[in-house]
N, C-alpha and C positions, 0 to 999 in steps of 0.2 A: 711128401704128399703128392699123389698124382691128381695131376688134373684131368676129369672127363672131357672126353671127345665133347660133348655137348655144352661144356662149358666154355672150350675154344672156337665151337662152332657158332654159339653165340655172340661173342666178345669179335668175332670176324666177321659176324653180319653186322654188328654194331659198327665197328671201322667202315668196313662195304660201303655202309649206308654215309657215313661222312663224304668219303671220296668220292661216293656216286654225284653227291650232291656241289661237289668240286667238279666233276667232268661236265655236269650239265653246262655249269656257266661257261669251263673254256670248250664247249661242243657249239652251244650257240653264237662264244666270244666270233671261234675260230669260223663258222659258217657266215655272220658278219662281214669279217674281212674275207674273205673269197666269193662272195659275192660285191662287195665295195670295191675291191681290186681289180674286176672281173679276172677272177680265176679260175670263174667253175668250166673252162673250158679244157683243163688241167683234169681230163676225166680220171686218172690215177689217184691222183690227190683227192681227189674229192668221195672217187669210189669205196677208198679204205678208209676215208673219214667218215663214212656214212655206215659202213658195216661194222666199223669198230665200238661206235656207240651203237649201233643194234643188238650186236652181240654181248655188248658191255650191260645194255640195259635187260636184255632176256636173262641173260643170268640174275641178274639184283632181283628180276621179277619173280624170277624161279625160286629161288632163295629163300626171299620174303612171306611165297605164297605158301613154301613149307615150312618157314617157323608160323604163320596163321594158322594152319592147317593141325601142326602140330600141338599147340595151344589149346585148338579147340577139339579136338578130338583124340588124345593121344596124351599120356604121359608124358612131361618135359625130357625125360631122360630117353626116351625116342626120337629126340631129336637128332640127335650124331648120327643114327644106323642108314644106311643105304636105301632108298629107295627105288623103282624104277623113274621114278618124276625125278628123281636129285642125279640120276643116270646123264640127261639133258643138260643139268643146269653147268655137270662138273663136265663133259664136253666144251658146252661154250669156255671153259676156261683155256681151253686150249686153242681154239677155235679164236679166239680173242691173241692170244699167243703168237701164231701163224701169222695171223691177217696184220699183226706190230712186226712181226720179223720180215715179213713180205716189204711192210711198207721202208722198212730201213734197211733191205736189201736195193730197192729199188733208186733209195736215195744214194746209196754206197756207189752204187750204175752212174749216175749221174754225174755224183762227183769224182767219180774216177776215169773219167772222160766216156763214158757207157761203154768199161770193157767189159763185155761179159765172163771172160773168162776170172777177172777178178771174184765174180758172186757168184762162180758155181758150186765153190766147197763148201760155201755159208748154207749156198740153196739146197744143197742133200743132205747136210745135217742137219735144219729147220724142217724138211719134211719128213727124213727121218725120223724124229721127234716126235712130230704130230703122227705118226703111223707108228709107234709103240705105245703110246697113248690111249689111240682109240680102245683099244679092246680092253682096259686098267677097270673102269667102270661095272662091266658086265662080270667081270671078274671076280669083283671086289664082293657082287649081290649074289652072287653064285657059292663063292667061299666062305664069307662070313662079315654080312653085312653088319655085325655089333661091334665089331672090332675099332679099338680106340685108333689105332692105326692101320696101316696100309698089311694085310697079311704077309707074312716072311716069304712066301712063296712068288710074287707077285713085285716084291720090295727091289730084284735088281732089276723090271720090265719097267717099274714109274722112276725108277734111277735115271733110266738109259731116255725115255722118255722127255725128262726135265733138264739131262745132262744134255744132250743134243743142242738142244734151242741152245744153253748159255754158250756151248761154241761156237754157237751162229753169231749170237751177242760180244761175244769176246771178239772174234777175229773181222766183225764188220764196223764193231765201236771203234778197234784200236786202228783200221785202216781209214775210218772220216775222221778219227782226232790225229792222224799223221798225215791226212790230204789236207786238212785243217792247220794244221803247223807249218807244212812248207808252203800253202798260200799265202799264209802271210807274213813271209819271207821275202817271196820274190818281188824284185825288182822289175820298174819295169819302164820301159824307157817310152817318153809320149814323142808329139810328130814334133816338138823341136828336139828330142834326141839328148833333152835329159832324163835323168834319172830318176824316177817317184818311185815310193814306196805308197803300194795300195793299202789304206785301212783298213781294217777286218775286222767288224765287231767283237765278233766270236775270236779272234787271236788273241785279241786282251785282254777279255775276260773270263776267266775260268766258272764262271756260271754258264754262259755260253756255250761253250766248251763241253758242259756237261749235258748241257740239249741238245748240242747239234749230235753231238754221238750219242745219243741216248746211255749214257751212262748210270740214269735210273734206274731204267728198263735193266741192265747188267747186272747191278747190284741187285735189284730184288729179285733177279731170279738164282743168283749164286746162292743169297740167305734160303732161298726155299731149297734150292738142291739141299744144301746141308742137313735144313730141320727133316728132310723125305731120308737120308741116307742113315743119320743116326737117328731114325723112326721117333722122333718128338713131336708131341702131340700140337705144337704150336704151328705145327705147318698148316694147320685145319686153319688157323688164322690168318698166316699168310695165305692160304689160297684161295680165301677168300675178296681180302683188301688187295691180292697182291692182280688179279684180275684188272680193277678201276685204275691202280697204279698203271698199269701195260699201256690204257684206251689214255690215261695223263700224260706219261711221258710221249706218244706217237702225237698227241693232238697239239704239245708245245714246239713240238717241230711241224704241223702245219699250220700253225699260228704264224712261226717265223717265215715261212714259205710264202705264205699270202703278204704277210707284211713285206717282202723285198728283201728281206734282212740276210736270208738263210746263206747256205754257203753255194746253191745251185746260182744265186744272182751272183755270186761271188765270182763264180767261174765265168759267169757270159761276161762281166766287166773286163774281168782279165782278158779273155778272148778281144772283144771289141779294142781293146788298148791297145795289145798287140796287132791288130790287124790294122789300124790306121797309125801304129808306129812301121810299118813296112814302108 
């Protein structure tokens, strides 16, 4: 039995609407502590924490405002088809996308002592990405907006589109979870010239671990590649919940950022250690 576009569509605004209701609290948690820590001087952090719940929340608004709409004027099973209004809302998905890989590119910077040359192959295949993307939408309303899935003509451009970012995800996760391992390894010698070993929340914990590299954010975008390439109509679900998930994973790594915990205070410790072990 197939399942309709409209029935996934639903079942993914239904998710949406949970998660959304997840981000609100860590949106307010996390603005909280940056301003308790005075962090909002941290204008990066606070920048992409403000756009990403904007953009996080225009889409859920978008969303909503067409399954009402759809409801009250329109056949349920008009619900799946394209419109010019769902043109907007399936942008911010991407747009949401970016503005998470921007933000753990930038932390990638940081803990890599800010080489840039480390984030520039991440950085053109995240914008890469968002630049075969854009045009999927206009596409999609042009060709055949009833369509339970993504048209076959159009299927290797939202490929290449969703493929892009996970290589941004792949090669800048696995490079904070190896800046992350050999942190907390090194030894380090204080001003009497022995030996410590610096604790490292995130070394010992493999939940840690999983947030500071955004390893959510990886995972759910690998599942959506998949469901977009063997064209299964469940991807209508993931990309709808998989949006809130994006704005969760970036917002639990600026939770840790304002709390002190993250791997960036990690590195100015280490710095300072060493500089008063000289």
């Amino acid at each position: 039995m197939t399942v309709s576009i409209d029935t996934t569509q639903a079942v993914g605004l239904v998710c949406e609407a949970l998660l959304y209701g997840v981000y609100c609290v860590l949106f307010i948690i996390s603005v909280g502590i940056l301003i308790k820590r005075h962090q909002v001087s941290n204008r990066a952090v606070w920048v992409a924490n403000c756009l990403l719940f904007t953009t996080s929340t225009t889409h859920f608004a978008l969303m909503f405002n067409h399954f009402y709409t759809t409801l009250g004027n329109a056949p349920f099973s008009d619900f799946g088809n394209e419109t010019p209004a769902l043109i907007g809302a399936n942008l911010m998905i991407s747009v949401v996308d970016v503005i998470g890989d921007l933000l753990l590119l930038y932390r990638c910077w940081l803990i890599c002592g800010k080489n840039l040359y480390v984030i520039v192959l991440p950085l053109l295949t995240a914008l890469g990405g968002f630049g075969c993307i854009l045009p999927v939408p206009s596409l999609v309303l042009s060709i055949d907006p009833t369509s339970p899935v993504p048209p076959v003509k159009i299927v290797p451009l939202i490929i290449a589109g969703y493929a892009l970012p996970l290589c941004t995800n792949i090669m800048v996760t696995g490079l904070i979870a190896g800046r992350l391992w050999y942190i907390s390894r090194i030894p380090i010698v204080d001003e009497h010239g022995n030996i410590a070993i610096l604790k490292i929340a995130a070394g010992g914990r493999p939940m840690m671990f999983i947030i500071e590299s955004d390893a959510l954010y990886m995972v759910t975008q690998l599942i959506f590649v998949v469901l977009v390439a063997i064209r299964n109509p469940a991807e209508g679900v993931l990309s709808l919940a998989g949006t809130q998930v994006y704005g969760i994973a970036s917002t639990l790594i600026i939770i840790r950022v304002g709390l002190g915990i993250s791997s960036e205070q990690t590195m100015l410790t280490i710095t300072q250690m060493e500089f008063h072990s000289q």
